[in-house]
Each structure stands twice: as C-alpha cells, then as structure tokens.
C-alpha positions as CSV (number, residue, x, y, z in Angstrom):
1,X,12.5,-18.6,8.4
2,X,10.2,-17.0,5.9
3,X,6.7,-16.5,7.5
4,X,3.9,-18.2,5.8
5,X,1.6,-16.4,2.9
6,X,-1.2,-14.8,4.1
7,X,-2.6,-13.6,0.6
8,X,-1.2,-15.8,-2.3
9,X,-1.8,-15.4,-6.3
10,X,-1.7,-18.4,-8.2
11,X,-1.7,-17.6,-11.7
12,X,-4.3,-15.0,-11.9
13,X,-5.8,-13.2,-14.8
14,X,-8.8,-11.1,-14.7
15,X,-10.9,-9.4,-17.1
16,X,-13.9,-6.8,-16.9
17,X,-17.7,-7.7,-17.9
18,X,-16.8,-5.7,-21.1
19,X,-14.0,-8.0,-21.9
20,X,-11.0,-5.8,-20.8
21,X,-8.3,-7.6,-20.1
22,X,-6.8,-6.0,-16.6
23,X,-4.4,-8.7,-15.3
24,X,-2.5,-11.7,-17.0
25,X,-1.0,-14.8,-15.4
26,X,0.1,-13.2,-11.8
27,X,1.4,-15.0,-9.3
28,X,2.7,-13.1,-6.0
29,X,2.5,-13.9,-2.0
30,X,2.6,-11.8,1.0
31,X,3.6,-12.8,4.2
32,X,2.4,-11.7,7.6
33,X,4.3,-8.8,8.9
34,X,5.4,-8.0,5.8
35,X,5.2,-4.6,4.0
36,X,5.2,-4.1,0.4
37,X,5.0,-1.4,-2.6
38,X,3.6,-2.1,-5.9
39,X,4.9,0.3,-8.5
40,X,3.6,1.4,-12.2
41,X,2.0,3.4,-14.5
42,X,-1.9,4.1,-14.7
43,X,-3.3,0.9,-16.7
44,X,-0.4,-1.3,-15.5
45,X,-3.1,-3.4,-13.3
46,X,-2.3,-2.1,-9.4
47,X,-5.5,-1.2,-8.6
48,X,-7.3,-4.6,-9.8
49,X,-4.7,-6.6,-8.6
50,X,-5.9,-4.5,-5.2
51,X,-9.5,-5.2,-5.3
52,X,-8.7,-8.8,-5.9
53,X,-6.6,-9.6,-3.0
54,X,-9.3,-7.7,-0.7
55,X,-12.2,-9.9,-3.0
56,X,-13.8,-7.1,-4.1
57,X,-12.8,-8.7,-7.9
58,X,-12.6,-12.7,-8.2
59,X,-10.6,-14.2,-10.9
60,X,-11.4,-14.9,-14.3
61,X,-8.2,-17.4,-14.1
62,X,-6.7,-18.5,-11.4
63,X,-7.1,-18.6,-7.6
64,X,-6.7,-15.7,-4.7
65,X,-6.5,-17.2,-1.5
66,X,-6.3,-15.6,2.2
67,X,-5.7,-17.3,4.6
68,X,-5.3,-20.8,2.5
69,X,-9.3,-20.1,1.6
70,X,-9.9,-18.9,-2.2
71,X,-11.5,-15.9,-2.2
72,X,-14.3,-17.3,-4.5
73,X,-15.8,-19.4,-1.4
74,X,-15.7,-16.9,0.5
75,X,-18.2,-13.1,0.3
76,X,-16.6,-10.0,-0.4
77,X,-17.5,-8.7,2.8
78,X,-15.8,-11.8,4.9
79,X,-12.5,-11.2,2.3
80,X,-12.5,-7.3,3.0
81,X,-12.4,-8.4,7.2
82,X,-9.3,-9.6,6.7
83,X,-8.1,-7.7,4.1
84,X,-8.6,-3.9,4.2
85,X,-8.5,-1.7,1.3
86,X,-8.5,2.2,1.4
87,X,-9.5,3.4,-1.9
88,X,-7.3,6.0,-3.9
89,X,-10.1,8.8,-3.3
90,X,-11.4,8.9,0.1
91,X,-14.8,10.2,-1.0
92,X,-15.3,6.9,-2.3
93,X,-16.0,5.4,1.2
94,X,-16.5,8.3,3.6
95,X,-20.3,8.6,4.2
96,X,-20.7,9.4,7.6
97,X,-21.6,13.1,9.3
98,X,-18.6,12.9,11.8
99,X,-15.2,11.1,11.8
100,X,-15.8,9.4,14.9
101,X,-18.8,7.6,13.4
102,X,-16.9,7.7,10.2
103,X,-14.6,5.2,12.5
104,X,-16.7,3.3,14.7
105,X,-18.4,2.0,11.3
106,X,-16.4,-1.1,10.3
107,X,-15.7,-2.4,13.9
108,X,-19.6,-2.3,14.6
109,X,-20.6,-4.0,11.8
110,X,-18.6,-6.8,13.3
111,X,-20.2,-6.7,16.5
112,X,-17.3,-4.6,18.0
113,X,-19.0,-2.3,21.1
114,X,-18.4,-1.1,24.4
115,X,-15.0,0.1,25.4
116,X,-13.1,-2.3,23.2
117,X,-15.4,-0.4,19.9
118,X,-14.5,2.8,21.7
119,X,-10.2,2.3,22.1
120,X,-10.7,1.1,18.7
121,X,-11.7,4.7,17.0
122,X,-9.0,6.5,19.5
123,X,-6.0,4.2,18.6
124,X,-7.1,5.0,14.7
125,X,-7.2,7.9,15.3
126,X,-4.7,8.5,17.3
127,X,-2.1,6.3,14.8
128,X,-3.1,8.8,11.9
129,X,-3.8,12.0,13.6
130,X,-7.1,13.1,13.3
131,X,-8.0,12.7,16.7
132,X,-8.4,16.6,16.8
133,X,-11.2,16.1,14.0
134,X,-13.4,13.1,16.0
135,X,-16.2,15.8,15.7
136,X,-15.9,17.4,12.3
137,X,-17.8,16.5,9.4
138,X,-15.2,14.6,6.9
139,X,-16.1,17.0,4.2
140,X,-15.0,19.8,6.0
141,X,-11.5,18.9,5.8
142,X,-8.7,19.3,4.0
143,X,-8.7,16.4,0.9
144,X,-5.5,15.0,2.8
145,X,-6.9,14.8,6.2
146,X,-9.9,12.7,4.8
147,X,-7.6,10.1,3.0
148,X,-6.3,9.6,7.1
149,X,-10.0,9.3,8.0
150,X,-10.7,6.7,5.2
151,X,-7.6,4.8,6.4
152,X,-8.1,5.3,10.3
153,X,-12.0,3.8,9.6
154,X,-10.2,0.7,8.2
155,X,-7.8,0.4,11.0
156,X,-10.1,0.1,12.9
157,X,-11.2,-2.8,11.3
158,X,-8.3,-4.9,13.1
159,X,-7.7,-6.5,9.7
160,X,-4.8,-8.8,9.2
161,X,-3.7,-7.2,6.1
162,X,-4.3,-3.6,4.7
163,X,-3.8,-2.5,0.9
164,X,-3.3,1.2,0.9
165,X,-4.0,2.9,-2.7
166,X,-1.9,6.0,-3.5
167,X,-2.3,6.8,-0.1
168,X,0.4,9.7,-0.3
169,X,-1.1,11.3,-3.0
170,X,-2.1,15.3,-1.8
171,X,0.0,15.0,1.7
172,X,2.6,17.1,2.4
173,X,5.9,16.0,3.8
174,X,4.2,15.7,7.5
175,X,1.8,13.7,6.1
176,X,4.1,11.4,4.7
177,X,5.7,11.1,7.9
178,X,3.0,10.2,9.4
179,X,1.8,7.8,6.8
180,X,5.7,6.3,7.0
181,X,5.1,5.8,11.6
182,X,1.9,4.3,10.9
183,X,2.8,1.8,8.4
184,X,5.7,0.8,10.4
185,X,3.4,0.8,13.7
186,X,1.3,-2.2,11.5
187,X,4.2,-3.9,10.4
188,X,5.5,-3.9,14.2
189,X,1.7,-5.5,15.2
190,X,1.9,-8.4,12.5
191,X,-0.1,-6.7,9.8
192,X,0.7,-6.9,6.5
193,X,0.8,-4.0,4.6
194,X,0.5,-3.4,0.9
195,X,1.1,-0.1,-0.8
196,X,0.3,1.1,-4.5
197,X,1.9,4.4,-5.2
198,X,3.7,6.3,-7.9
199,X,6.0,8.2,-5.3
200,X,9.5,6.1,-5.5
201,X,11.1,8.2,-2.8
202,X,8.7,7.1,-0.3
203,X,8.8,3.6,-1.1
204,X,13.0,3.8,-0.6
205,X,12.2,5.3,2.5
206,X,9.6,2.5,4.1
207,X,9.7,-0.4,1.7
208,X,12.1,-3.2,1.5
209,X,10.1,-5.4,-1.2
210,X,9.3,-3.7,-4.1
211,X,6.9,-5.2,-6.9
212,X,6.8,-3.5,-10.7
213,X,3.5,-3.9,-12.8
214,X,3.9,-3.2,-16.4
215,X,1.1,-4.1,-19.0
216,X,-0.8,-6.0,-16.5
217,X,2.2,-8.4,-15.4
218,X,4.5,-8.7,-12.8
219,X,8.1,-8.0,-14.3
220,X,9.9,-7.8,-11.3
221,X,9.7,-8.3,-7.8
222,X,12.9,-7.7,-5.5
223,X,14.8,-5.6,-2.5
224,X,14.3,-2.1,-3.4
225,X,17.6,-2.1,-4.5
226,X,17.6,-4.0,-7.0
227,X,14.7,-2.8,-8.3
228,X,16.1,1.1,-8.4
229,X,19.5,0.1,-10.0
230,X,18.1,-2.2,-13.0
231,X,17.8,0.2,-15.2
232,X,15.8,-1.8,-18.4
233,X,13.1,-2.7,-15.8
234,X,12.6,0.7,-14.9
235,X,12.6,1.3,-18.7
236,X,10.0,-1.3,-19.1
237,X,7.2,0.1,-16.3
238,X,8.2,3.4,-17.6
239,X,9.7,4.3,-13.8
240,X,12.3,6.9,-13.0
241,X,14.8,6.4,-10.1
242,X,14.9,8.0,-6.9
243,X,15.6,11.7,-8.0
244,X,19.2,10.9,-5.0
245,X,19.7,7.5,-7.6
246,X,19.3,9.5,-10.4
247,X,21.5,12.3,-9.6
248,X,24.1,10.1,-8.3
249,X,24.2,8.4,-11.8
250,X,24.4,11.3,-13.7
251,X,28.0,12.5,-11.4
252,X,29.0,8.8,-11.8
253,X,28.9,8.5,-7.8
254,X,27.9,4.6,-8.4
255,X,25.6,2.4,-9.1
256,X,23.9,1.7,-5.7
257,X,22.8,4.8,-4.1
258,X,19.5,5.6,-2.3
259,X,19.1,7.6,0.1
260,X,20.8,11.1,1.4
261,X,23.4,9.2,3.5
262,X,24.4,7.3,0.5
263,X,25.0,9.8,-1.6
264,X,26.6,12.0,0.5
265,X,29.0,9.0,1.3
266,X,29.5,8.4,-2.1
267,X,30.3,11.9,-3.4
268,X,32.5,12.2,0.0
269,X,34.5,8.6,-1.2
270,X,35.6,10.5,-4.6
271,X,36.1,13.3,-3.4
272,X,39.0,12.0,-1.1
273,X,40.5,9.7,-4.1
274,X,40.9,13.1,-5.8
C-alpha cells in the first residue's frame, strides 16, 4: 500500500520578479519514508523546485502543499519546520561561532530546551560525524565537514522531510559513506528524503526513485533503472550513465547493469557461453 504524499505538486510553474521562467507545469509527490534523487543540468529547475517544496518560493501557478496545506497559507518559516533544506553551499546558513550552537539553533527556535535540545545536537551530530568538532568554529573546517554541520543543524530540526542540495559535492568517498548511513538512518525513522545532485553513482547506490529535470520539466520519473538504461532520456537532461552502465554497454555485457556485482555477473555470464 503506497503511503500517502507528504509534499505534492499540482501543476506548478514558477517564475522570478524579473520574469524568468524557472519551472513549467510540474506535478510530482513524495511519500513519507520515501527517499528520492532529482537529476539534471545547471538551469534544469532542481534548486527552485527545492525552495518551493520547503516554501522558501510560492508558485506563480499552481499549488505546493505539505501536509494537505498549500504552502501559500502557510509562512515560510512554518513550511521550512517541516520541510528542511540544506543549501548547496554551507556558508549560506552557517552563522554561528561553534558547531554546537551552530546545532542547537533550529530546535531552539522551536522552543526545544533541556535534555531533549541537548540529545538533539549529539544525535546530529553523532549521525553525521562532527561530534569531534562540537567546539570548533565552523569556518575552521574543512569545506566538507561544514556541509555535515549545515545538514546536522537541520537534523536537528526533527523535520518530516529534508531536501539535501548537492550535498556530496567536495566529500570524499568516506564522506559519501557517511552521507549514504545517514540518509538511510532518515529513511528508517519515517523521514522523507530528497536529494539533488549531479553524482549518478551515488544515486544508484542509495536511491530507488529517480526524477530527471530538463528545461524546467519533469521528463521522467521512475526506478533507477529505468531511468539509467533509457538512453534518449538521458540524451534529453544531457545525463551520462553510471560510468559500470556505461562501460558495460560499450563490451555489450547488457542492457541492465548497475552496480559492481552486476557487471561482474554479467561479464562472468559471457565469458562462460564462450
């Protein structure tokens, strides 16, 4: 039984003050529990189609709603409690002189204190790894440690849905890891999780559903799959396969393979009809 949608798009465009069209009649839903990439060039629309579903946008056409409430009844700031968003650059939202107070910041601006405020920062913490760093000041770190203290501050939150923005982008491959446990850890809790990001071996390696933006639409949205083997949508969001999909095209190994364990059972299956 499919759960029901916690953020749905009903025929959405939007358009900036200066008349720039961003996104054009899209209509998606995300269910509880449910992770998700969103795939595409720079320009395809990923980013406003973020700031939308958190309400930081509203709709020039159409309605957002979270929760069964449009986002245009409701403020920003009561969309983004439900909905977290950790921008693309950390130093977009990090303005504190420590991480722990970088972290306590969201829960106590919604009344969160005491212990509960407290096992709030050191599960965040904890779940993305800076624990070690609850003392530093953020802009003594590494850039890839900050992007875990701007997404540990909005775990925190105890949001029902976070939208994470490139959120692999500078991380090396124990960073990814770690970004891989935690967004399985949400998942696991109920959370909703929504990932934009231009790295299409990571998304074969946590996603199942896989949305493709191209010139501010939706052309596809499928299994992962699907999306990595149909070659003319790929073509059309100007995406490459998997670098494994790839190669096993090019050494005609079939026209389904993913991961390492696929391709390695693929090469091994012609190599015995040999």
């Amino acid at each position: 039984m499919t759960s029901p949608a916690l953020i749905r798009l009903d025929d959405v465009s939007f358009s900036y003050p200066n008349g720039h069209l961003a996104l054009e009649n899209v209509s998606l839903s995300f269910a509880r529990g449910e992770s998700v990439a969103i795939v595409g060039q720079n320009g395809a629309g990923k980013t406003s189609l973020a700031k939308l579903m958190n309400g930081l946008f509203k709709p020039s056409l159409g309605t957002v709603s979270v929760d069964d409430i449009e986002t245009t009844k409701r403020t920003s700031a009561q969309v983004a409690r439900q909905v977290g968003y950790v921008f693309q650059n950390p130093d977009d939202q990090i303005f504190h002189n420590d991480v722990y107070s970088e972290i306590e910041f969201g829960p106590k601006t919604l009344g969160i204190t005491g212990d509960e405020l407290e096992e709030r920062v050191y599960a965040a913490a904890a779940l993305t790894g800076v624990g070690p760093q609850l003392d530093e000041n953020p802009y003594n770190l590494p850039f890839s440690t900050r992007k875990f203290v701007a997404i540990a501050s909005t775990i925190a939150m105890g949001c029902d849905a976070f939208i994470f923005d490139e959120p692999t982008a500078g991380q090396d491959q124990s960073g990814m890891r770690t970004i891989g446990a935690l967004i399985e850890s949400l998942k696991d809790s109920g959370k909703t999780v929504i990932t934009i990001t231009h790295d299409m071996q990571f998304v074969v390696d946590n996603f199942d559903r896989v949305v493709v933006m191209a010139n501010r639409r939706v052309v596809a949205d499928a299994d992962k799959r699907s999306i990595f083997w149909n070659l003319p949508v790929l073509e059309q969001a100007n995406l490459k396969q998997p670098y494994l999909s790839e190669l096993a095209r090019d050494l005609g190994l079939g026209s389904d393979v993913l991961d390492l364990s696929e391709f390695v059972a693929s090469f091994g299956a012609i190599r015995s009809r040999r």
